[in-house]
C-alpha positions in Angstrom: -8.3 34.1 -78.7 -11.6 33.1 -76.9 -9.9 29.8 -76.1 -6.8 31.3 -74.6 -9.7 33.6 -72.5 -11.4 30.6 -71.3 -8.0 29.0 -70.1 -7.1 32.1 -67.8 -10.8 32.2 -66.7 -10.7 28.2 -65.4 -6.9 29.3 -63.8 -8.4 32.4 -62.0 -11.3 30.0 -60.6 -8.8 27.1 -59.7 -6.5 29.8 -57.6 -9.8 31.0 -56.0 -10.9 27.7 -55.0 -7.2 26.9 -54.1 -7.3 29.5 -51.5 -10.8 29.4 -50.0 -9.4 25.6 -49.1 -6.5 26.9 -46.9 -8.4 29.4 -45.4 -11.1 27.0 -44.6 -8.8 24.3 -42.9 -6.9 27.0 -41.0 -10.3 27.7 -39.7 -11.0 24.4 -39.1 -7.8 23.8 -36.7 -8.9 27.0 -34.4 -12.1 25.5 -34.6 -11.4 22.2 -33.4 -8.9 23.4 -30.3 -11.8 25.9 -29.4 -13.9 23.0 -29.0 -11.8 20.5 -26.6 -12.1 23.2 -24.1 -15.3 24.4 -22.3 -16.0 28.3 -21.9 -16.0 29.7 -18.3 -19.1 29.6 -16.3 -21.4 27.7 -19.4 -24.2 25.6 -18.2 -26.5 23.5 -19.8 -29.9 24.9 -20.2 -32.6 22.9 -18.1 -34.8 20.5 -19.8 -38.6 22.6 -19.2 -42.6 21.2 -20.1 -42.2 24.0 -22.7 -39.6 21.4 -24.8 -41.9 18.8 -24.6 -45.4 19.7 -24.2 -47.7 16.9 -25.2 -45.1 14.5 -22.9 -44.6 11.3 -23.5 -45.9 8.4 -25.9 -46.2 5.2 -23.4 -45.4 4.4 -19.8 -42.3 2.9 -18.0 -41.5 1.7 -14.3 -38.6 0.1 -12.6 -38.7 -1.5 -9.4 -35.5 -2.7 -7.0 -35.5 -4.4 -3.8 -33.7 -3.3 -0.8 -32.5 -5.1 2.5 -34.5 -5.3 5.4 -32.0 -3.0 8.0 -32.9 -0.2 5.2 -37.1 -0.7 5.6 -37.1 1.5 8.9 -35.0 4.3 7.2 -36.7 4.0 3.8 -40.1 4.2 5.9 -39.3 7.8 7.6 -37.5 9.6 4.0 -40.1 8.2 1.6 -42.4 11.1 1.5 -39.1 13.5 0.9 -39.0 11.2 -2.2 -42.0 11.6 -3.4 -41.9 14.8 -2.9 -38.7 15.2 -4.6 -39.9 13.1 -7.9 -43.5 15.0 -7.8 -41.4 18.3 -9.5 -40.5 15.8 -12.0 -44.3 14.2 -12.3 -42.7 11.0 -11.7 -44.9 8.6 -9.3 -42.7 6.6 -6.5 -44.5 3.1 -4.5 -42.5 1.6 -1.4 -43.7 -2.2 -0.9 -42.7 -3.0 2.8 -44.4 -6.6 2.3 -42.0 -7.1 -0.8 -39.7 -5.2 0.1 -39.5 -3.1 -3.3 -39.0 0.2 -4.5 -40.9 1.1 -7.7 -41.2 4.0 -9.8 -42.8 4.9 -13.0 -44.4 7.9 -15.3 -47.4 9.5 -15.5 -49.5 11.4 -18.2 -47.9 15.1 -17.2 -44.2 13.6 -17.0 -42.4 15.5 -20.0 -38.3 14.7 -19.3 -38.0 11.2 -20.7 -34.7 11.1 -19.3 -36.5 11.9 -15.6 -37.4 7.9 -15.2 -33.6 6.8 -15.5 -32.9 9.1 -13.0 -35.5 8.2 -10.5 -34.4 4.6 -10.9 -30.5 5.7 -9.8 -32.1 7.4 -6.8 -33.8 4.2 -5.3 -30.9 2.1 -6.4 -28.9 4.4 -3.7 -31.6 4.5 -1.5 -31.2 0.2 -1.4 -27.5 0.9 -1.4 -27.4 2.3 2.0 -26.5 6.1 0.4 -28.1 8.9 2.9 -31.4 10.9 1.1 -29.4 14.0 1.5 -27.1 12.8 -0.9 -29.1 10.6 -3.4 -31.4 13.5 -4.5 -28.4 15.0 -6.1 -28.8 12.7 -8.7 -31.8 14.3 -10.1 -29.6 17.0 -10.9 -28.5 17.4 -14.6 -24.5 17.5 -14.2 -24.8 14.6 -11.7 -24.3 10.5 -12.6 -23.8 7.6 -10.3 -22.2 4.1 -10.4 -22.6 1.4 -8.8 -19.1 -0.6 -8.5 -19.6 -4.2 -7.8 -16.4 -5.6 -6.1 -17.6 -8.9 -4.4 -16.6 -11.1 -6.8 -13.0 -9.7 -8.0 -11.0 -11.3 -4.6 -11.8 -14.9 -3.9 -10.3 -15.1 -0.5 -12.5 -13.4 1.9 -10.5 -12.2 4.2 -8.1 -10.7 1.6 -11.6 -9.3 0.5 -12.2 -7.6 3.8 -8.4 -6.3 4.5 -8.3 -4.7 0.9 -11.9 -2.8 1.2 -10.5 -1.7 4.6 -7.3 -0.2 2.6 -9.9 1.6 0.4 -11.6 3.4 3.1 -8.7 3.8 5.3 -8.0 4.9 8.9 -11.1 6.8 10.2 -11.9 7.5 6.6 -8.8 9.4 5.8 -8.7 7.6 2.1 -11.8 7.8 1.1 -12.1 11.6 2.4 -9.4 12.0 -0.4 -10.7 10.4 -2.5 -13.8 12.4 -2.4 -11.9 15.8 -2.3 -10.2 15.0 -5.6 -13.0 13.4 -7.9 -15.8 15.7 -6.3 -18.0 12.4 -6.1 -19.5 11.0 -3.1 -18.5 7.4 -2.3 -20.3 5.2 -0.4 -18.6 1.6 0.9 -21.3 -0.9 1.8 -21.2 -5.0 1.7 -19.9 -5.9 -1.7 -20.5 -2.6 -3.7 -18.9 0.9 -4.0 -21.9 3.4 -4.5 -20.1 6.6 -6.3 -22.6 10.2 -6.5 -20.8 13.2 -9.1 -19.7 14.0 -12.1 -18.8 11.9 -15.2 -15.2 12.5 -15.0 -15.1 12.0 -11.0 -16.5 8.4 -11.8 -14.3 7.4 -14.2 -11.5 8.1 -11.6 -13.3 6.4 -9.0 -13.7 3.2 -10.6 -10.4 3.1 -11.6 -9.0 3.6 -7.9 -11.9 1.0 -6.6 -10.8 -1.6 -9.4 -7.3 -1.0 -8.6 -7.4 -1.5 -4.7 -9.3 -4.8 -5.5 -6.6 -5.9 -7.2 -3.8 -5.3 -4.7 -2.8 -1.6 -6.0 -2.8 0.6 -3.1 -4.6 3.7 -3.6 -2.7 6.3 -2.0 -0.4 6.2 -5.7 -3.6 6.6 -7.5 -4.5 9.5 -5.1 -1.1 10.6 -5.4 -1.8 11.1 -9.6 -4.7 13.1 -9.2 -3.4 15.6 -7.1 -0.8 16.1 -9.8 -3.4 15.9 -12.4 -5.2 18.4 -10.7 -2.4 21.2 -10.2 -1.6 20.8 -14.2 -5.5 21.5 -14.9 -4.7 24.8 -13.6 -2.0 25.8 -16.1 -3.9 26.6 -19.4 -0.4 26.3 -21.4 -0.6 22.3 -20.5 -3.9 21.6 -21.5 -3.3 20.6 -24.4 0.2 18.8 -24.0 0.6 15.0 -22.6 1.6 15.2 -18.7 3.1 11.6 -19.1 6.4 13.3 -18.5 4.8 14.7 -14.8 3.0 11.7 -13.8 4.5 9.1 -11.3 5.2 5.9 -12.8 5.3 3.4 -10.0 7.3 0.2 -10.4 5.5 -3.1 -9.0 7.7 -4.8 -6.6 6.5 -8.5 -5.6 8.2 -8.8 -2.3 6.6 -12.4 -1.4 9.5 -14.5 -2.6 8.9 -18.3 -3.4 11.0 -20.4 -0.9 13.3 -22.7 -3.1 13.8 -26.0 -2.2 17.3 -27.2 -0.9 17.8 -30.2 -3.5 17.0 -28.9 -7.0 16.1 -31.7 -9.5 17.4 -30.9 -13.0 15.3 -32.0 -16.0 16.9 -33.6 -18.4 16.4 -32.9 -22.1 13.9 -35.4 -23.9 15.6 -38.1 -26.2 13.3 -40.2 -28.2 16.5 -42.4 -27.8 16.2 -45.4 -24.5 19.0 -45.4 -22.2 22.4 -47.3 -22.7 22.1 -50.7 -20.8 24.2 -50.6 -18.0 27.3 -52.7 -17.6 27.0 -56.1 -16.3 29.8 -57.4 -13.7 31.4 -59.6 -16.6 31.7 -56.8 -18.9 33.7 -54.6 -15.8 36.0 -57.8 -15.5 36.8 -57.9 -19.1 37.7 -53.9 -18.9 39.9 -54.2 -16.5 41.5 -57.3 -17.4 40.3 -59.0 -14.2 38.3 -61.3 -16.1 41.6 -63.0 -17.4 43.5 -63.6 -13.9 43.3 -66.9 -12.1 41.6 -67.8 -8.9 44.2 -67.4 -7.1 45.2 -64.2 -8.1 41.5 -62.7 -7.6 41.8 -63.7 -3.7 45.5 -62.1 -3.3 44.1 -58.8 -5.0 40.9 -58.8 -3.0 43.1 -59.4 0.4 45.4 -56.7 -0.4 42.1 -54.6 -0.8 40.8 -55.6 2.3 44.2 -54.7 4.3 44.7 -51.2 2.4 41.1 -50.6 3.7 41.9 -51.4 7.2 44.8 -49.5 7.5 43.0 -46.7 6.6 40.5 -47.4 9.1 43.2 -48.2 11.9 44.8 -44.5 10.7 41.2 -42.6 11.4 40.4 -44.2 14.0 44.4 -43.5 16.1 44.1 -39.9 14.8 40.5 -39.6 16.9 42.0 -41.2 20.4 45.1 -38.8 19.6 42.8 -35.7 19.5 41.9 -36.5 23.7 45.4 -35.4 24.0 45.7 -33.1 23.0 45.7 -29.6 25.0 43.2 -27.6 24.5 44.6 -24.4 23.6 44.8 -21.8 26.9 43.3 -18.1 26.6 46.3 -15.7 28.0 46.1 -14.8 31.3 45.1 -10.9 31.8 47.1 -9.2 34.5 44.6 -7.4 37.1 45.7 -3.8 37.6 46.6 -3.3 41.4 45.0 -1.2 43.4 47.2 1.7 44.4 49.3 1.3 47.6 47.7 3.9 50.4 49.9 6.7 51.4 52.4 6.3 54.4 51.5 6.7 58.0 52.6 9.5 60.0 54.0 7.6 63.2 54.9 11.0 65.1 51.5 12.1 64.1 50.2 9.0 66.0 52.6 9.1 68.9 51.6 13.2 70.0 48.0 12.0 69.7 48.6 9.0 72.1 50.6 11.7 74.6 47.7 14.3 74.4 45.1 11.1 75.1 47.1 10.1 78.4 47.4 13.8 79.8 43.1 13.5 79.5 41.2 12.6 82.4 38.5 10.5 80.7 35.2 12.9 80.9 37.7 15.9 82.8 37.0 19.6 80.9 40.6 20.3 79.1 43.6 21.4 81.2 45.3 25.3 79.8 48.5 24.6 80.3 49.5 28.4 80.4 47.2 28.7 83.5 49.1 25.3 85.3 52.5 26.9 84.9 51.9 30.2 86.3 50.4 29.0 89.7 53.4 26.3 89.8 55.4 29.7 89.6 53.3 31.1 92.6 54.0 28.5 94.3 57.4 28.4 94.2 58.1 31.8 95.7 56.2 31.3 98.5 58.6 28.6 99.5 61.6 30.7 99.1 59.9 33.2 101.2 
């Protein structure tokens, strides 16, 4: 009996343990898709002296040189930075005989991660990027990257046409750019200075890298607006937006020119080639070899005539073809102008009568007028 107890006791325990499993790796699955996303409005809190109040163990510095066109500009903004790294008790040296920019800690600095940030600002400063802008980087959501493309395009002009292409016309591209990653990009001599957030950079380097290599970006800009729009649907977040995204097909458009006379290869034969035939050996084959003198002469004279007849035939048919008429285009018959409608000749003869009755430069005659004194006249006769 106490055996059969102890069975059902180790069951009961088994189903237990059984359970607490499932309900533990249900947990775990809510836990783990609760975790890929980030909660509204959460923020980092802000590394303070309270976190770390007896600062740090030992000292570091880093120095970087900048180009002289940058000394005059460096020379105005430098106490802004100083200022700016004093909240973080980090110490800032410009060298205008060297030419360097060098900061390092100090006893009071207690953000060991505040050095690695200084050293981003005055590698922007050397990289042309405006103060305004590199102080960001002392923020603790921003990062920066410094792309080098000098070296990925060996032709230099290609070089120049292609970092044209990535900032565009009057900016237009890189203004995009900048819109959609939230980063501020910077194109100077053979780097791409980028200012923002993690993911912005990754993006940026990835367009930057992809102009270089002849990839224009307008379809990389075209992918993160899409990106973007599906970022704001919280039903696709965790779904693949393969099925959305462009997929751009490269076309090489640059043809080879092919050469007019294409020389086959042969295939390789350890084999040498068969010895070719000697004049003797063609005589034997076709039985020439055999014939008399005589009879080589006749058949090389019958040769020679079958030849120029064929000659005499070429060259008749080519006199024959300078007599041949050349054949006529056919005439087009010209449309005649339409005959001009008939003259009035009794038209023409009462203008001719009215013209002689005129007096040239006499006022018109009324002929009712001339026969009523003709009238007059005649009764006074008759009386």
């Amino acid at each position: 009996m106490a055996s059969s107890t102890e069975a059902d006791g180790v069951r009961a325990n088994s189903a237990q343990t059984h359970g607490t499993n499932k309900s533990k790796r249900k947990a775990n699955k809510v836990d783990e898709s609760d975790l890929l996303t980030v909660p509204e409005g959460w923020k980092e809190k802000p590394f303070t002296a309270e976190d770390n109040p007896r600062g740090l163990l030992e000292g570091s510095s880093f120095a970087t040189l900048f180009p002289k066109y940058r000394e005059a500009y460096l020379k105005e903004c430098w106490p802004l930075v100083q200022k700016a790294l004093g909240d973080c008790e980090i110490k800032a040296t410009l060298d205008l005989i060297e030419g360097s920019m060098t900061v390092s800690t100090s006893r009071k600095t207690f953000d060991p991660y505040a050095i690695i940030r200084a050293r981003d600002l005055i590698k922007l400063l050397a990289r042309s990027v405006p103060f305004e802008q590199a102080v960001r980087i002392l923020q603790d959501d921003m990062a920066c990257d410094i792309i080098k493309i000098g070296s990925l395009v060996r032709n230099r002009e290609r070089f120049v046409k292609r970092r044209q292409r990535l900032i565009g016309p009057k900016g237009s591209t890189l203004k995009a750019l900048e819109l959609l990653t939230s980063c501020y990009v910077m194109v100077q001599g053979n780097t791409v200075s980028a200012l923002g957030p993690y993911n912005g950079l990754k993006e940026v380097r990835k367009v930057v890298l992809d102009t270089m290599k002849n990839v224009h970006p307008i379809y990389n800009i075209k992918t993160l607006m899409i990106k973007r729009e599906l970022s704001k649907d919280p039903e696709l977040r965790m779904q693949s937006w393969e099925r959305f995204l462009p997929n751009f097909k490269h076309k090489n458009l640059s043809k080879r020119k092919e050469p007019k006379k294409k020389t086959v290869k042969r295939e390789y034969t350890p084999f040498p080639p068969p010895q070719p035939e000697s004049q003797m050996d063609k005589e034997l084959a076709t039985g020439e070899f055999f014939l008399r003198e005589s009879q080589k002469r006749r058949k090389k004279l019958e040769e020679i005539k079958v030849k120029q007849a064929e000659a005499l035939t070429k060259k008749q048919e080519e006199r024959n073809k300078a007599f041949i008429p050349p054949k006529e285009k056919p005439a087009v018959k010209t449309k005649r102008a339409p005959t001009e409608t008939k003259i009035d000749i009794e038209a023409i003869k009462d203008k001719v009568k009215k013209a002689k009755n005129k007096k040239l430069g006499a006022p018109p005659v009324n002929r009712a007028a001339e026969t009523a004194s003709a009238s007059v006249k005649k009764k006074t006769k008759r009386s």
